[in-house]
N, C-alpha and C positions, 0 to 999 in steps of 0.2 A: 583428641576432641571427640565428643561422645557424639552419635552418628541419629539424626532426627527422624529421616526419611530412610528407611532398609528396602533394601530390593529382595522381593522374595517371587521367585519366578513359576509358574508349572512348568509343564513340559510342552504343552501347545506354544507357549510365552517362548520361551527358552527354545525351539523349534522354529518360530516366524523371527526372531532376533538371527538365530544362526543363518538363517537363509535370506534375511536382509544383508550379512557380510560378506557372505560365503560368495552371493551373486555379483556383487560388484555393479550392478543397475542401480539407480537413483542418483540423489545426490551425494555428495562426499561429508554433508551435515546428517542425512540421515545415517549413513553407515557410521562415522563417528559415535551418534548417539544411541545407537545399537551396540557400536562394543563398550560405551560404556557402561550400560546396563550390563551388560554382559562381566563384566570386569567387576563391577558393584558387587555381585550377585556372590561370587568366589571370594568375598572377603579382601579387594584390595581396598586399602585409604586413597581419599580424593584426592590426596599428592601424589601417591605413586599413578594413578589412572591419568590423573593429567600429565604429570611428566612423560606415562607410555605414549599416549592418544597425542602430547604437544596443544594440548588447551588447557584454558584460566580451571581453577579451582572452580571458580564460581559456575562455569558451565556443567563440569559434573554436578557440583548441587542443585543447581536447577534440573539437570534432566534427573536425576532423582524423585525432585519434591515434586515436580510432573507424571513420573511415574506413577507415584501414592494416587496423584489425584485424579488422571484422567487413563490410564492404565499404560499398556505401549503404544499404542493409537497415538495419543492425547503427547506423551514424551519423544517419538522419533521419528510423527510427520509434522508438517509445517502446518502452524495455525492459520485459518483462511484469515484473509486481508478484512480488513470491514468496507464496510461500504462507503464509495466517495461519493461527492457529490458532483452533479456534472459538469463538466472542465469550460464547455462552451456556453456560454451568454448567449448566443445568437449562432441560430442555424441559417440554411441555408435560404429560406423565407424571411428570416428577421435581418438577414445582409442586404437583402433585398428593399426589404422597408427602408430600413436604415438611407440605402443609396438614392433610392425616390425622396425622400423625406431631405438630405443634403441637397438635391439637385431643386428641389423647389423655392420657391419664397422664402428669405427670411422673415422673423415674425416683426408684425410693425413696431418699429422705433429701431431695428438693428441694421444695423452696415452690412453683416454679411451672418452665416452659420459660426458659431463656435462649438467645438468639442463637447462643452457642457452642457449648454444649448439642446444639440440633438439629444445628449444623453437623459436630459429633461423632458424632452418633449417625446422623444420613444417610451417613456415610461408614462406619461400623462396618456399615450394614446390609446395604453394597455398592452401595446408589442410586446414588453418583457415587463414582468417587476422591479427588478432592478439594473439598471447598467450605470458605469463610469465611463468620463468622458475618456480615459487612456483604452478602454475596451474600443471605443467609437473611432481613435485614431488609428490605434491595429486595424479596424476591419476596413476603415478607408485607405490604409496606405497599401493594401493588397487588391485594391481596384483599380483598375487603369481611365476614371473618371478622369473628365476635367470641369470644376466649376467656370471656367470663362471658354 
């Protein structure tokens, strides 16, 4: 099979690979992905590399087709994460509201507070943009409240 992406190395290149192996620091994904540049570079095929290295076919292609595009940088460190979004609804202010807002009045015409309820009316008041009422039962069932 005719080969798309060729590894063609300097000697600064081929210098920071060997001394990515040689040290045996990092992860065991980066030094893998350093010898197999390294291995590319001398003419071995993606079978024999991955049968030496014990990884898929597809891993050498990729750390290849990563080499062309983002150089050795870009091919045998880890791509940063992206960014998430934040994991908590409510801090430690909006638990607070949250608990005042349960321990008050329910609104007229109700028996009592509902889940959904609060989760409604914390967002009408402006405390958060968005919440659910299963957000609303976690943050009350870590409070030692008692409504009666």
């Amino acid at each position: 099979m005719r080969r798309v992406h060729l590894v063609s190395l300097n000697d600064e290149q081929r210098s920071e690979l060997k001394r990515i192996v040689s040290s045996g620091h990092g992860s065991a994904r980066t030094i893998i992905r350093a010898r197999i540049l390294l291995k590319s570079e001398i003419g071995e095929t993606d079978q024999e590399i991955a049968k030496a290295l014990d990884v898929g076919v597809a891993t050498v292609e990729r750390v290849r087709r990563r080499f062309t595009v983002g150089g050795v940088d870009g091919s045998v460190q880890r791509r940063p994460q992206p960014p998430r979004p934040q994991k908590r609804r409510l801090d430690g202010d909006g638990e607070a509201k949250l608990i005042m807002l349960a321990c008050s009045l329910p609104p007229v015409g109700q028996d009592h507070w509902t889940l959904d309820l609060l989760a409604d009316r914390m967002v009408k008041l402006n405390y958060v943009p968005a919440l659910s009422g299963d957000t609303v039962g976690r943050v009350l069932k870590k409070t030692r409240s008692s409504p009666g």
